[in-house]
Backbone as CSV, one residue per row, in Angstrom:
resi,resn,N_x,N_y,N_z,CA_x,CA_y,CA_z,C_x,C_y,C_z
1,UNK,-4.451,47.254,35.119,-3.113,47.070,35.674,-3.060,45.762,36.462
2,UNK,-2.018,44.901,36.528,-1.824,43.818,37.455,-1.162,44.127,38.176
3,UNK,-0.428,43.031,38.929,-0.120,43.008,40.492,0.948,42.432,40.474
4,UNK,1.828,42.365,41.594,3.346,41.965,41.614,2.850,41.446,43.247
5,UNK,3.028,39.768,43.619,3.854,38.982,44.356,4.740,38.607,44.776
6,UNK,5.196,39.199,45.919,6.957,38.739,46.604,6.345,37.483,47.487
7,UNK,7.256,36.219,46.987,6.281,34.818,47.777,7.371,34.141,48.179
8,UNK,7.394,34.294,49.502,8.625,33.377,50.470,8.544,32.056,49.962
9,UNK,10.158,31.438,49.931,9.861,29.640,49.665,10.342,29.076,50.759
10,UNK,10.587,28.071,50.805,11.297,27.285,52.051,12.398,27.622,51.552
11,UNK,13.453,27.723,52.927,14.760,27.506,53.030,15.288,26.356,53.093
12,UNK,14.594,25.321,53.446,15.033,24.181,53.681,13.622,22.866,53.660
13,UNK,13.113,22.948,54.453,12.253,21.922,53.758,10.997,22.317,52.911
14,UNK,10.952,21.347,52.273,9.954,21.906,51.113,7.923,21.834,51.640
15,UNK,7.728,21.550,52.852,6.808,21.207,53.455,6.440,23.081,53.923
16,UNK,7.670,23.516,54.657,7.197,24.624,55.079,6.501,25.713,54.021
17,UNK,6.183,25.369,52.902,5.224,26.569,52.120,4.079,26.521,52.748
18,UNK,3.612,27.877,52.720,2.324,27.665,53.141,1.595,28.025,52.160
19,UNK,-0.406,27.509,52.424,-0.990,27.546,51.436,-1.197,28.390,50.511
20,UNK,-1.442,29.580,51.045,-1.711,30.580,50.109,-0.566,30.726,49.181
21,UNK,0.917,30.789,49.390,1.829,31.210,48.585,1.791,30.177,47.482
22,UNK,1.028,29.044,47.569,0.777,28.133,46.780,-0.641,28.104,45.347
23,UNK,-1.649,28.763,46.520,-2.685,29.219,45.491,-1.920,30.389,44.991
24,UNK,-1.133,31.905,45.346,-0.522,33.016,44.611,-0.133,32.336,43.468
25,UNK,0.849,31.486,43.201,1.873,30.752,42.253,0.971,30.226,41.336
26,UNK,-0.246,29.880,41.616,-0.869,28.610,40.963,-1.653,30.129,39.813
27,UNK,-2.264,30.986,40.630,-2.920,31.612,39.833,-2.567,33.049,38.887
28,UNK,-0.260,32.790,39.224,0.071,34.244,38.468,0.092,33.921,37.053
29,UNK,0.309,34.878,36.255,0.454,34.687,35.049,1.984,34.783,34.642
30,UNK,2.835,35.044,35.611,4.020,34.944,35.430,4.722,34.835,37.188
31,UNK,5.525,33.698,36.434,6.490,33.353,38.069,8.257,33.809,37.821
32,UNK,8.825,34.164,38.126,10.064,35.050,38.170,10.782,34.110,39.241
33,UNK,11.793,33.500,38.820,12.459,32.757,39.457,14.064,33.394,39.428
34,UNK,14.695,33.056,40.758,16.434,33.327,41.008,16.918,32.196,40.107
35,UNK,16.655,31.035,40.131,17.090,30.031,39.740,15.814,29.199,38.949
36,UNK,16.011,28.743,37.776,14.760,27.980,36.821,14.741,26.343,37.741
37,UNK,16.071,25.778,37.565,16.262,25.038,37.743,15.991,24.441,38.923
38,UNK,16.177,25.352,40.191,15.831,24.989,41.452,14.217,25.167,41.519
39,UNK,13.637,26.056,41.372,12.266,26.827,41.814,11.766,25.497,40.733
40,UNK,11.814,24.515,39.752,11.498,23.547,39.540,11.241,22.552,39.959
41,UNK,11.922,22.177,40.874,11.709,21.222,41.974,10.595,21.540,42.815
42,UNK,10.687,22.682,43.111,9.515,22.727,44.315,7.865,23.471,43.545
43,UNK,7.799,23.964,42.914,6.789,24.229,41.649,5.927,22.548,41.113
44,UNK,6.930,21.531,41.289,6.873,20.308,41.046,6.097,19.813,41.490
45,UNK,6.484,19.969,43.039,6.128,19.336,44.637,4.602,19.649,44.548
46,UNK,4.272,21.157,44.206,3.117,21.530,44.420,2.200,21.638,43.368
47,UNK,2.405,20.817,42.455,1.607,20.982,41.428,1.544,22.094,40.099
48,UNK,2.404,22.829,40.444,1.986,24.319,39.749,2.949,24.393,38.195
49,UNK,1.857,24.772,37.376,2.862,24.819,35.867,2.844,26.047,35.319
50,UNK,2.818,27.418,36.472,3.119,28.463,35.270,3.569,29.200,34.652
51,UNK,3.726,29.652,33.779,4.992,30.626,33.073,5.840,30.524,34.227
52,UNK,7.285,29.995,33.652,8.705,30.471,34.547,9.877,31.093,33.552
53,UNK,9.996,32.417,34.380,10.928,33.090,33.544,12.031,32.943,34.588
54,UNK,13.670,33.506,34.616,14.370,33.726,34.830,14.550,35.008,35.907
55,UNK,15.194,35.618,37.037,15.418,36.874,37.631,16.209,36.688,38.575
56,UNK,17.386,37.245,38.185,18.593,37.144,39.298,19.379,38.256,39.585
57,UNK,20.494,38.172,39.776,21.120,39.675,40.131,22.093,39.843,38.886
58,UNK,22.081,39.162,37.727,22.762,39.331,36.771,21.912,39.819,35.723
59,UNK,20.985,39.862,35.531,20.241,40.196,34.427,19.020,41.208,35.024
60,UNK,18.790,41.670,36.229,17.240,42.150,36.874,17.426,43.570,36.128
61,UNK,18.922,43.949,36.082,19.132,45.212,35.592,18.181,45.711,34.199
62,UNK,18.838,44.439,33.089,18.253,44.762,31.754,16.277,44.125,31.523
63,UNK,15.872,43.330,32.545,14.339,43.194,32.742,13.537,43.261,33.312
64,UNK,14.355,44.592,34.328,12.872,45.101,35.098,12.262,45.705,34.709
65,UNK,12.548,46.396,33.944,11.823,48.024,32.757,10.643,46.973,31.932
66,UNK,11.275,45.453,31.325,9.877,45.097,30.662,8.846,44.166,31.756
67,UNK,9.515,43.805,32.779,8.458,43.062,33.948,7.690,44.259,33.987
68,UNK,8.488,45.617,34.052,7.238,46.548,35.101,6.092,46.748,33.416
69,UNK,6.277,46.704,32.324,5.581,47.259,31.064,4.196,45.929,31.435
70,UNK,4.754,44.808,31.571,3.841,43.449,31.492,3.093,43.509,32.749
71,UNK,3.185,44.032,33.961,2.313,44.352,34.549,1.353,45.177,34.530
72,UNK,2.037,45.989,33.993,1.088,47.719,33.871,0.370,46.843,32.252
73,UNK,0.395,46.232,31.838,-0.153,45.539,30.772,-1.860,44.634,31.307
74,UNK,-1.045,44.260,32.667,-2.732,43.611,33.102,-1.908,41.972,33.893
75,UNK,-0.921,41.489,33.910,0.136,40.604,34.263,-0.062,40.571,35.607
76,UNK,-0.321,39.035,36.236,-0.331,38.922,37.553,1.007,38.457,37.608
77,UNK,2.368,39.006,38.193,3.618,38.586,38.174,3.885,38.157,39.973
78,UNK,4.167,37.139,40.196,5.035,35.938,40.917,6.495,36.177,41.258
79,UNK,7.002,36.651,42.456,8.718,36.717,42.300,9.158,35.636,43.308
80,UNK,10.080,34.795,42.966,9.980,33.943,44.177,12.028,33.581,44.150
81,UNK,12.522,33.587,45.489,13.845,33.377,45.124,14.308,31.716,45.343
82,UNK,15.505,31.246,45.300,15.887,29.978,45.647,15.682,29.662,46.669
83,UNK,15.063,30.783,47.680,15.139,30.384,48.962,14.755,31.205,50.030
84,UNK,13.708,31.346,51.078,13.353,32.304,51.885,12.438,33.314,51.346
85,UNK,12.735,34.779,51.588,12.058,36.180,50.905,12.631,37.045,49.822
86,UNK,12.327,37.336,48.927,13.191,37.563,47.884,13.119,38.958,48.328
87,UNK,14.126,39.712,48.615,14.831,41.090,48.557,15.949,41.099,49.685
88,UNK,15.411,40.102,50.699,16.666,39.827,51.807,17.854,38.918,51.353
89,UNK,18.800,39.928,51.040,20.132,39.088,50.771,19.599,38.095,49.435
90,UNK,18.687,38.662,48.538,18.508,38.061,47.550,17.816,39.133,46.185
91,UNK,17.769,38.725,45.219,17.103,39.799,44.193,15.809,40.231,44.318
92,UNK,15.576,41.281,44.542,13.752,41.975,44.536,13.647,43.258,45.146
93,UNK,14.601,43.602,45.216,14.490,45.112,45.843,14.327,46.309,44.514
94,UNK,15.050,46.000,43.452,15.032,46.643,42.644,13.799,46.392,41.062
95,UNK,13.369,45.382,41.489,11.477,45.185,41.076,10.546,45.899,41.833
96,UNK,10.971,45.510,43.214,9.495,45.940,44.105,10.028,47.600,43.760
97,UNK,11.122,48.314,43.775,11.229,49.886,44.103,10.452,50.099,42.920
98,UNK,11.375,49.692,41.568,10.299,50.301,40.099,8.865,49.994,40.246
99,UNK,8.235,49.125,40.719,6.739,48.709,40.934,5.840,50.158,41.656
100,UNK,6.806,50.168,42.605,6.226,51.226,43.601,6.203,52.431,43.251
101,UNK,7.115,52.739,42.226,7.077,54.344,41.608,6.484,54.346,40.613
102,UNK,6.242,53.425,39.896,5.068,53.128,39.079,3.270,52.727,39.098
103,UNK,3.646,52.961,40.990,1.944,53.334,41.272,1.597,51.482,41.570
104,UNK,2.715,50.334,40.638,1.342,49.302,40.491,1.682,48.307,42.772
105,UNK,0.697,47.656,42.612,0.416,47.210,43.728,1.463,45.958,44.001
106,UNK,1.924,45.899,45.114,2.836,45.340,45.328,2.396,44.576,47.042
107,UNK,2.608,43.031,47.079,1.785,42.565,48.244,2.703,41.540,48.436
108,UNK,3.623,41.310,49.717,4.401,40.389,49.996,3.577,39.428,51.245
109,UNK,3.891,38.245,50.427,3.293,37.176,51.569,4.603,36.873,52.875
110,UNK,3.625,36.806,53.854,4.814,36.246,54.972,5.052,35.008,55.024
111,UNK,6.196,34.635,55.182,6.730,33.066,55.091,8.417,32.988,55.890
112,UNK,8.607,32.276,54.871,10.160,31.802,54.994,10.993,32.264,54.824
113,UNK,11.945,32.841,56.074,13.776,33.462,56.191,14.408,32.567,56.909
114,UNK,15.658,32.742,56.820,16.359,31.968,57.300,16.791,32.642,59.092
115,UNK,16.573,34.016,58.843,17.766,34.523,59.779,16.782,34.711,61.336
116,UNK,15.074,34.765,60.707,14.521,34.725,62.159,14.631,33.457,63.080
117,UNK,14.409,32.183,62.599,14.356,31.176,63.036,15.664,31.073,63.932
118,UNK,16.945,31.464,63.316,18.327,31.549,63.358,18.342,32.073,65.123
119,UNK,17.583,33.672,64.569,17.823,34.628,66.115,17.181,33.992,67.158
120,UNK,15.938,33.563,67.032,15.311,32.976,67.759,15.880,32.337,68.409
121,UNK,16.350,31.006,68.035,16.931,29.776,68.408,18.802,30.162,69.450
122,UNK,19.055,31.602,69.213,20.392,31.427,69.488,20.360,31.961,71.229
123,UNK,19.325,32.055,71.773,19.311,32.689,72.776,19.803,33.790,73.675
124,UNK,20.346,34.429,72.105,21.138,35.600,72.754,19.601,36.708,72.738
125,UNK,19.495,37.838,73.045,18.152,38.919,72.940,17.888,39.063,71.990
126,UNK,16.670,39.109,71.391,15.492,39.470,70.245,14.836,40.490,70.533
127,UNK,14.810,41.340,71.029,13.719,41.858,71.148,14.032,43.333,70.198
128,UNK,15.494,43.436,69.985,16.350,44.514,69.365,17.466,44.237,68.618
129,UNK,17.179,44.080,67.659,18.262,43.338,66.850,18.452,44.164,65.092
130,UNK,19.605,44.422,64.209,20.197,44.325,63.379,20.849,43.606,62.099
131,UNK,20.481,43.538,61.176,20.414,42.157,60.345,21.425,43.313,59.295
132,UNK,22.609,42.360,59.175,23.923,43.015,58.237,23.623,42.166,56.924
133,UNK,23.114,40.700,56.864,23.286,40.107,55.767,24.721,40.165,55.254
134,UNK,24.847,39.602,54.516,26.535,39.164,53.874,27.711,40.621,53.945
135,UNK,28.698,40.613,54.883,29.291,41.754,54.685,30.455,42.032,53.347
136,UNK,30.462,43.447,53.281,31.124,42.999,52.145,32.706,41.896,52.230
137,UNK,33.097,41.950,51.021,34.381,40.280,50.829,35.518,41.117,50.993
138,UNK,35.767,42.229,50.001,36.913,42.773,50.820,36.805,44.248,51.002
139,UNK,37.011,45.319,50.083,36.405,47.035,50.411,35.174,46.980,51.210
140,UNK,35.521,48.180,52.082,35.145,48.146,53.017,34.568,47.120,54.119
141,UNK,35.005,45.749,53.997,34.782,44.985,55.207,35.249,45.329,56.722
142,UNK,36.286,45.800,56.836,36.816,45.843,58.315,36.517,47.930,58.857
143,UNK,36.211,48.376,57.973,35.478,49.704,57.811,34.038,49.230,58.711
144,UNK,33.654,48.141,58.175,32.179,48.106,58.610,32.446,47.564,60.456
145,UNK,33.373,46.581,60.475,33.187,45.624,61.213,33.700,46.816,62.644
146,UNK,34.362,47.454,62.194,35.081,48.552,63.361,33.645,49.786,63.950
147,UNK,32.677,49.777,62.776,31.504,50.319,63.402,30.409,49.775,63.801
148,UNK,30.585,48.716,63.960,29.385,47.496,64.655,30.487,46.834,65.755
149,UNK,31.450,47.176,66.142,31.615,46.849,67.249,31.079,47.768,68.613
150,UNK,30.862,48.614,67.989,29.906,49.554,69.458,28.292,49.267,69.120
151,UNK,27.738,48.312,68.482,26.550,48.283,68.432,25.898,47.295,69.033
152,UNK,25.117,47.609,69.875,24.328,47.440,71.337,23.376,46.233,70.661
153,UNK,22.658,46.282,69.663,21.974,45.190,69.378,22.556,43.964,68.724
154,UNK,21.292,42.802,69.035,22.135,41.689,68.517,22.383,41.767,66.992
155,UNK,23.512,41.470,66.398,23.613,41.089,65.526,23.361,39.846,64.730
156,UNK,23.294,40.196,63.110,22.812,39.112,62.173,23.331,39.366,60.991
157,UNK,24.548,37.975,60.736,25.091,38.206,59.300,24.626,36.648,58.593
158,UNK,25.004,36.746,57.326,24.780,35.668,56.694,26.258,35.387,55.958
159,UNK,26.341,34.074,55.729,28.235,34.018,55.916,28.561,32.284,55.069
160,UNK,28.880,32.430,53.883,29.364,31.406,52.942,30.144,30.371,54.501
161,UNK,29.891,28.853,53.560,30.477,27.588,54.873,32.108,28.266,54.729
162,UNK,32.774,28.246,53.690,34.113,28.539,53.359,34.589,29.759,53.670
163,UNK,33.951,30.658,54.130,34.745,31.775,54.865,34.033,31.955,56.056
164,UNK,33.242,30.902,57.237,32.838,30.844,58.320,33.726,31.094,59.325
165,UNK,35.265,30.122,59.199,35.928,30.490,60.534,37.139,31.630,60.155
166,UNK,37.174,32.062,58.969,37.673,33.513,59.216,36.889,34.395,59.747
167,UNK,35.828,34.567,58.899,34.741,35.396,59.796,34.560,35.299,61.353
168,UNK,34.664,34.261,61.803,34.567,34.562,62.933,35.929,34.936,64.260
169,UNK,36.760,34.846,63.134,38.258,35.134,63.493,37.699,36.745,63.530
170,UNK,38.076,37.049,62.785,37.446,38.650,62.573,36.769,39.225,63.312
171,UNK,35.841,38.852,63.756,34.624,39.253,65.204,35.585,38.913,65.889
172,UNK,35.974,37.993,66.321,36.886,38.428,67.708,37.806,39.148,67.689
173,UNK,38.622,39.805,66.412,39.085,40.890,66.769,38.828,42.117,66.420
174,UNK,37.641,42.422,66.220,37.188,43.795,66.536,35.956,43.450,67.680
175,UNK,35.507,42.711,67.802,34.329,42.327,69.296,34.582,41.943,70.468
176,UNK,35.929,41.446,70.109,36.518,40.211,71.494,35.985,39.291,71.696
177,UNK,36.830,38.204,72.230,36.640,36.482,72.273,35.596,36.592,72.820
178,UNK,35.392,37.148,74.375,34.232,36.167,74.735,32.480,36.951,74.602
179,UNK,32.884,37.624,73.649,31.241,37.972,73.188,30.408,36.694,72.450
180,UNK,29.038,36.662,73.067,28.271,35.521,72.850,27.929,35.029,71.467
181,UNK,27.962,34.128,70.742,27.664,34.071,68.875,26.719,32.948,69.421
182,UNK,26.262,32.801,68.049,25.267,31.253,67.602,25.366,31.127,66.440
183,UNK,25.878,30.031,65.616,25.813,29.828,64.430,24.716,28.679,63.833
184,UNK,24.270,28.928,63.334,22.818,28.282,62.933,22.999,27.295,61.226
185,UNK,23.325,26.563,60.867,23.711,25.827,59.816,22.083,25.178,59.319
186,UNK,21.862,25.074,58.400,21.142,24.262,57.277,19.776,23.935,58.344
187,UNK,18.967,25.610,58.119,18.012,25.498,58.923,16.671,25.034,57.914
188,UNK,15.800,24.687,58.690,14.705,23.034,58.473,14.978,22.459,57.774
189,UNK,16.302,22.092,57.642,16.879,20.929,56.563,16.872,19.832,57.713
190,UNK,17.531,18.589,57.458,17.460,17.106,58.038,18.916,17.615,59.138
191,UNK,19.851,18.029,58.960,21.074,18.096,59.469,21.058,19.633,59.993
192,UNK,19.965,20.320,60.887,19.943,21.595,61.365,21.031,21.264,62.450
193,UNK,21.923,22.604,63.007,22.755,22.579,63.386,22.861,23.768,63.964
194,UNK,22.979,24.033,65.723,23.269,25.149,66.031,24.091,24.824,66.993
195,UNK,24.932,25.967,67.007,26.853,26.064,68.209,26.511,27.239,68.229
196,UNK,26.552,27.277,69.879,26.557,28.114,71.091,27.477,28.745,72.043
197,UNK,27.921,29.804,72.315,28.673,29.635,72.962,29.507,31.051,72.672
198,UNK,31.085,31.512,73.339,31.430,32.707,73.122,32.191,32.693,71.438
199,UNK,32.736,33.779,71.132,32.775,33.737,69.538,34.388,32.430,69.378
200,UNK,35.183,32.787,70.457,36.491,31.896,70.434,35.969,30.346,70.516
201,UNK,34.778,29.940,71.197,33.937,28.627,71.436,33.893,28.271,70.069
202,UNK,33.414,28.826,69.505,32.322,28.820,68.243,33.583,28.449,67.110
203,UNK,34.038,29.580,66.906,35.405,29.335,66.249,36.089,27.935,66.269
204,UNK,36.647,27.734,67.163,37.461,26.870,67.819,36.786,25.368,67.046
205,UNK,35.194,25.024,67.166,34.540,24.183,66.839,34.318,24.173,65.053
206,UNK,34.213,24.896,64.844,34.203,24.624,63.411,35.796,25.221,62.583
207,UNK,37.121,25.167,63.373,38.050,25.212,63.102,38.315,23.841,62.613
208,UNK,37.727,22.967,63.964,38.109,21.396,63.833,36.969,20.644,63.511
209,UNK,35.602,20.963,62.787,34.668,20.474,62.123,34.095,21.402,61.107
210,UNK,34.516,21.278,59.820,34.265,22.314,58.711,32.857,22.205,58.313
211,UNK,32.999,23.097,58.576,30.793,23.649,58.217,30.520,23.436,56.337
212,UNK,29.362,22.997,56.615,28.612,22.909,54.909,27.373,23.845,55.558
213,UNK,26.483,24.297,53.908,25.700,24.337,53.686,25.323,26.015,54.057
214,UNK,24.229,25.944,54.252,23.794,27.514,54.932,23.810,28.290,56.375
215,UNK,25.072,29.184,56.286,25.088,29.622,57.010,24.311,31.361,57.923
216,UNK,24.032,31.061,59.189,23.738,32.057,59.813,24.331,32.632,60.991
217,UNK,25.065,33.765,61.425,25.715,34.327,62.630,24.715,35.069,63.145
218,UNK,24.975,34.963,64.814,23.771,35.638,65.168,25.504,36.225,66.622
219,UNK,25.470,37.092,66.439,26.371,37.985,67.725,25.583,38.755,68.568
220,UNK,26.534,38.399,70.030,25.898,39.528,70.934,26.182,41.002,70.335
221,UNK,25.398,42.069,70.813,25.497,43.533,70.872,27.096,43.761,71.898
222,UNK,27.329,44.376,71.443,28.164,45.456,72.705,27.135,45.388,73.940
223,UNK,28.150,45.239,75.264,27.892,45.330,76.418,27.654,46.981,76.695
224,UNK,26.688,47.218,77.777,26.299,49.023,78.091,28.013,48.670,78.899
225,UNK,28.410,50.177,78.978,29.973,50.284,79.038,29.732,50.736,80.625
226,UNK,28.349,50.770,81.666,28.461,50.371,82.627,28.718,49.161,83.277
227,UNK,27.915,48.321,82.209,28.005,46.697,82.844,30.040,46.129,82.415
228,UNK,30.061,46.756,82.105,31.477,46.672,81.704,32.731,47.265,82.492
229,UNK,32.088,48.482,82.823,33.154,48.570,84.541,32.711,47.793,85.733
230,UNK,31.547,47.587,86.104,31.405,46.649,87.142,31.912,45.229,86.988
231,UNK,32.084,44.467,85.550,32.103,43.310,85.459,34.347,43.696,85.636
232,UNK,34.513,44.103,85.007,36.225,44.725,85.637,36.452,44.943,86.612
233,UNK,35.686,45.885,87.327,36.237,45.772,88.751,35.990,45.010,89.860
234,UNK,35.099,43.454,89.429,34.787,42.436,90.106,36.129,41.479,89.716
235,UNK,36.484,41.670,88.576,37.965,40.969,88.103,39.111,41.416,88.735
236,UNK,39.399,43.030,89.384,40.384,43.797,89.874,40.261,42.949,90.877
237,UNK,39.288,42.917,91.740,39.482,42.800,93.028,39.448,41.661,93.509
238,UNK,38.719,40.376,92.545,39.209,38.870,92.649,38.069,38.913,93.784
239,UNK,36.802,39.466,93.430,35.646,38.730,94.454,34.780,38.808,93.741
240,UNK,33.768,38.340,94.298,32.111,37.848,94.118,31.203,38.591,95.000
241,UNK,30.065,39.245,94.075,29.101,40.114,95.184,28.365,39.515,96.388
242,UNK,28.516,40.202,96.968,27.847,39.568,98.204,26.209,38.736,98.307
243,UNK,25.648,38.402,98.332,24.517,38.097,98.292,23.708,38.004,99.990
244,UNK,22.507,38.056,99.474,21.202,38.382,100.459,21.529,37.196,101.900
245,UNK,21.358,37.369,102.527,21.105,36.128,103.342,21.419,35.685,104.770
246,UNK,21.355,35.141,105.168,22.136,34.602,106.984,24.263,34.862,106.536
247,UNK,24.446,34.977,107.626,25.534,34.963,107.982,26.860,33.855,107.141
């Protein structure tokens, strides 16, 4: 029996592969690409010439049944997407599941996403966080968005340049304006780009500078609905807490 490889690529620069996902590639007997054309370029970079087949979300349906036969055949198979980890917000969930009920071994290298670097960088909390990936375009979108407005952790969507400042129209009205966002644009590319600030901030800025390329939202959680009467009734009463000190 052979083996099945899930092998992160860069999202953006082509430097960030690391080695091993480089020896994996060099030594499968089959590489499974989202895109031929792209995963060419960087296959290029690194030297590597082997078998490249095709695997996307249009066709995984009718060739996972013979990927899984060519493994169970003795096939060291390679899955690699256009970009990042292939099953996040990309094709491989429905390889790795048949792999796994089929007993054969399945070993994902750690590498490249887009959306950790993203959270990281936005300085809102990490330590508890939620990753939505692309919500849906229209059924059930505002279904979803009305039950993640009570959700306490940070959020993480992934969000086309061309529907960025609706989307974020949208969060402010089921989240409200001044909940904290970070939008993270064309990360380890040459033109990385992050805006900070409350979601009406954020908005407002790429209302009047239209975003390219790859996008990432990173939202605050819902406030605990204690910190939320104290922060009101410091507004009722038009003061400031007292603090420690001399007279």
């Amino acid at each position: 029996m052979g083996k099945l490889f899930i092998v992160p690529t860069p999202v953006g620069n082509l430097e960030d592969m690391t080695f091993r996902a480089v020896d994996v590639l060099k030594s499968a007997d089959l590489i499974l690409a989202e895109d031929t054309r792209t995963s060419s370029v960087l296959l290029k970079r690194y030297d590597i010439h082997g078998r490249l087949e095709s695997h996307h979300k249009f066709n995984e349906h009718k060739t996972v049944s013979a990927i899984k036969e060519r493994i169970l055949s003795g096939l060291t198979v390679a899955l690699i997407s256009d970009a990042g980890t292939p099953g996040i917000s990309d094709p491989g969930f429905l390889l790795v599941r048949t792999c796994v009920e089929e007993g054969i071994d399945v070993e994902t290298l750690p590498g490249a996403t887009a959306f950790v670097p993203a959270l990281v960088s936005s300085g809102l909390p990490c330590d508890r966080f939620c990753f939505e990936g692309f919500l849906p375009v229209k059924k059930g979108r505002m279904t979803r968005l009305a039950e993640l407005a009570e959700e306490k952790r940070t959020m993480i969507f992934y969000e086309s340049p061309y529907r960025l400042v609706k989307t974020l129209q949208q969060f402010m009205e089921f989240f409200g304006e001044d909940r904290g966002c970070s939008v993270a644009r064309e990360i380890s590319k040459k033109f990385e780009e992050h805006k900070r600030g409350t979601l009406s901030d954020v908005a407002r800025w790429y209302s009047a500078h239209e975003p390219k390329g790859e996008i990432v939202i990173i939202v605050e959680g819902a406030p605990e609905k204690e910190k939320v009467l104290e922060k009101d009734r410091w507004k009722k009463t038009d003061m400031t807490p007292e603090t420690d000190g001399g007279d």
